[in-house]
Phi, psi and omega in degrees: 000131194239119197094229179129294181232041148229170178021265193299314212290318180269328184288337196274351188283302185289354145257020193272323222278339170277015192229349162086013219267147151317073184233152195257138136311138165209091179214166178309333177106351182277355161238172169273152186283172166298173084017062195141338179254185177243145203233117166295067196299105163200153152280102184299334168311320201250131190329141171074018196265354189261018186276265171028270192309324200289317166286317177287340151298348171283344195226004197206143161228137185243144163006278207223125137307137179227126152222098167315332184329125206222354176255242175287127200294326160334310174309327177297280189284007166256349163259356174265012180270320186312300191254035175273003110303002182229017169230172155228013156220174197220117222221078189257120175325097131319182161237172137304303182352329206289319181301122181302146183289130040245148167270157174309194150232143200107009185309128195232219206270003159261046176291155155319152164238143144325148130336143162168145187250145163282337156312328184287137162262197199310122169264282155248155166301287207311313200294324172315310166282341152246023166273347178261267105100283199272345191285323136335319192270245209351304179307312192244341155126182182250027185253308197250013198231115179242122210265127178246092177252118175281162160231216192306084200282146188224179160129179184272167231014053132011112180204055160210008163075346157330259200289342171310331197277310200280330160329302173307280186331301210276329176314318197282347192073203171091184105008101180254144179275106162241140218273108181253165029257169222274326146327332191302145157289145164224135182260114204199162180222136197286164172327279190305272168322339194257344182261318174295331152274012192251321166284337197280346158303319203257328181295306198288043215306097175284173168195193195063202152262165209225140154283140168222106175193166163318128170286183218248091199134359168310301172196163185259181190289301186316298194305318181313311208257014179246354184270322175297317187286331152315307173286338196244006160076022173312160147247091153246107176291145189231101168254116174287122190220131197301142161339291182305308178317322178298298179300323181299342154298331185107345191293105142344086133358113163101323187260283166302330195235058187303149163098335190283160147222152179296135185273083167163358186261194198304301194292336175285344170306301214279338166253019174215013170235010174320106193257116204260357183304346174275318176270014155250345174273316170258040134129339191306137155247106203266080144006152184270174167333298225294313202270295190297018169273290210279013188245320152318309188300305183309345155280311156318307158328316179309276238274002177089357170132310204257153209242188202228143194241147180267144169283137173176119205309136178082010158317115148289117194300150171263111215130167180227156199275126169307344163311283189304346169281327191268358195271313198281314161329320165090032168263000000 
């Protein structure tokens, strides 16, 4: 596992580790690793930083690879160049992001892509992600390389602050401003569903690329944020309020109002139309609302409330200023 020990990363260690499965760390030191596994110290960014993996790859071969890696795509390729003798797939964490914009809706993995090099350093998220993208497949071919292009991920260690922000919100009570209409479908794939397809992708040696997110009729906006009120045991009113009034406020869509978009715009294509039927024919399964709410909160709660936001430059803080919620609101 290359990362390891947050969000995607760590959910996919607890469940390889649940699966009885052998696994090596191979991350920065800026978290502790899970428990049970062996841990690897290196910066890929940095001269030398693959000597760690490089000596333990001189002696050792694995399954499977997993990379989460979201930065420069160069990183992508010098460490799956390291280990295309000593592994045999190579499993990298995509985005939707990587289909050029605006995507149709319904789109599916043969959709248009971004540009992006393996070669490049940081640019974009999308472009970043389909530079690592080509830099797997070079390594490892297009036999042995599994392209995960995710769209929104939820679940407990959260660590971009969406559904933690409405828990917290909705938790505090009062009047909630929500974003309607209260129907929207919304498409998100749990943490956890998303790590069990990702080894069971690698038993099964799948290859090629997969959209991973809930199909579309999972759960609505309405189910989500009443499900938040559920979970946190809140007297919170939830006033359901039209697009427009929102956007005519100013309020930022995805951002002030995370997991929302507007129903009929760009944006609700490309993160709520996702045609997921190549990954539901090959095994996802997806849990309902009601568990990836509540198992959150309940990790939150663990965690003292505040959920841990990974930093990462030109990041927009997430949420909307209780000023401006109660001004739309008429409070």
């Amino acid at each position: 596992m290359l990362g390891g020990t947050e969000f995607v990363g760590r959910a996919i260690v607890e469940a390889a580790l649940g699966r009885g499965w052998e696994v090596t760390v191979f991350h920065r030191g800026h978290h502790e690793a899970p428990p049970g596994v062996r841990s690897l110290l290196g910066d890929r960014t940095a001269p030398d930083g693959l000597t760690a993996l490089a000596d333990e790859a001189a002696g050792e071969e694995w399954d499977v690879v997993v990379d989460t890696w979201s930065g420069a795509p160069r990183a992508v390729r010098d460490t799956a160049r390291l280990l295309a003798g000593r592994a045999a797939r190579y499993v990298y964490v995509s985005t939707c992001s990587v289909y050029a914009w605006a995507p149709d809706p319904g789109y599916d993995e043969d959709a248009p892509l971004v540009e992006g090099s393996a070669d490049a350093e940081q640019i974009d998220y999308g472009r970043d992600k389909r530079g690592g993208e080509l830099a797997a497949v070079d390594a490892f071919g297009a036999d042995r390389s599994v392209l995960v292009r995710c769209g929104l991920i939820l679940g407990p260690y959260e660590n971009i602050g969406r559904l933690p922000w409405w828990l917290n919100r909705i938790a505090r009570g009062g009047p909630v401003l929500a974003p309607g209409p209260r129907d929207l479908p919304v498409q998100y794939v749990d943490v956890r569903d998303l790590a069990e397809w990702t080894l069971g992708a690698a038993e099964r040696e799948l290859s090629g690329p997969y959209n991973l997110v809930a199909p579309r009729g999972h759960t609505t906006m309405g189910a989500l944020l009443e499900e938040c009120v559920r979970a946190t045991g809140s007297e919170a009113e939830l006033r359901w309020t039209a697009p427009e009034v929102i956007l005519d406020a100013g309020i930022e869509p995805w951002t002030q109002l995370p997991v929302w978009v507007p129903s009929g715009s760009e944006e609700e294509a490309a993160l709520h139309s996702v045609d997921v039927s190549r990954a539901i024919r090959d095994g996802l399964r997806c849990r309902p609302v009601e568990e990836t709410v509540h198992d959150t909160w309940t990790w939150l709660q663990d965690i003292g409330g505040v959920a841990p936001l990974r930093q990462r430059p030109g990041r927009v803080a997430l949420g909307l200023d209780p000023a401006v919620e109660a001004k739309v609101l008429g409070l």
